[in-house]
C-alpha positions, 0 to 999 in steps of 0.5 A: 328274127329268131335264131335257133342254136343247136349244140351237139356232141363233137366230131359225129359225122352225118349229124348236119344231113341228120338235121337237114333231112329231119327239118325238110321232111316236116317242110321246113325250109333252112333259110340260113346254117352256120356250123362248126366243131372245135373238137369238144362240141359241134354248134348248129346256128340256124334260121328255119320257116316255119320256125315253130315246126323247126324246133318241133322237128328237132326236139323230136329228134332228140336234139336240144335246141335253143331259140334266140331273138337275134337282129340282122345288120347291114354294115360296109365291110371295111376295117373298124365296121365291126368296132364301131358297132360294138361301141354302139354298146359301150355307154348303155352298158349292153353285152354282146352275147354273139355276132357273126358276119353271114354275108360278105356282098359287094363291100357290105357285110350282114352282120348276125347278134344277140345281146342281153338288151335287144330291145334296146340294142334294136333302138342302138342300131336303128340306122343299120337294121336289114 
């Protein structure tokens, strides 16, 4: 799965309805969004279909967008699920560059990440792959 990271200047309102117009006038659907501001940037995650067009449409747009492989997990969603993953990552000395719950549903979560060997983390976490 393909992830696309947007980071922006902080506190700008209208900057998400700015993205999401400019991605549904090129018929881009947003699959999945995640947003945040911490006051010294704002960071659009997102998965889009077609993702080409996607990036396109805000590169058009004067966004600076980067593209990211990122795997999908399933996990129970329970204390020491997410530990348990990452020492999946200990031994093969394979860092985590993000992870992100983006689903909580009926004790399960969906866990979003990259690392710097998704080749191999792919390979790591074969049992729990959506």
């Amino acid at each position: 799965m393909k992830q696309i990271t947007i980071i922006t200047p902080p506190d700008r309102p209208g900057t998400v309805a700015d993205v999401a117009e400019r991605l549904a006038a090129r018929g881009v659907n947003i699959v999945q969004i995640d947003v945040s501001d911490d006051h010294a940037h704002g960071v659009i995650f997102l998965e889009a279909e077609p993702y080409d067009v996607a990036l396109r449409a805000l590169a058009d747009g004067g966004y600076q967008a980067i593209s990211e492989e990122v795997l999908a997990i399933r996990v129970k969603d329970e204390p020491g699920a997410l530990a348990r993953v990452a020492a999946r990552f200990r031994e093969p000395q394979i860092n985590i560059h993000a992870m992100r719950i983006v689903r909580r549903d009926r004790g399960w979560a969906t866990v979003i990440l990259s690392t710097n060997n998704n080749a191999r983390a792919r390979t790591l976490l074969a049992d729990c792959l959506v």
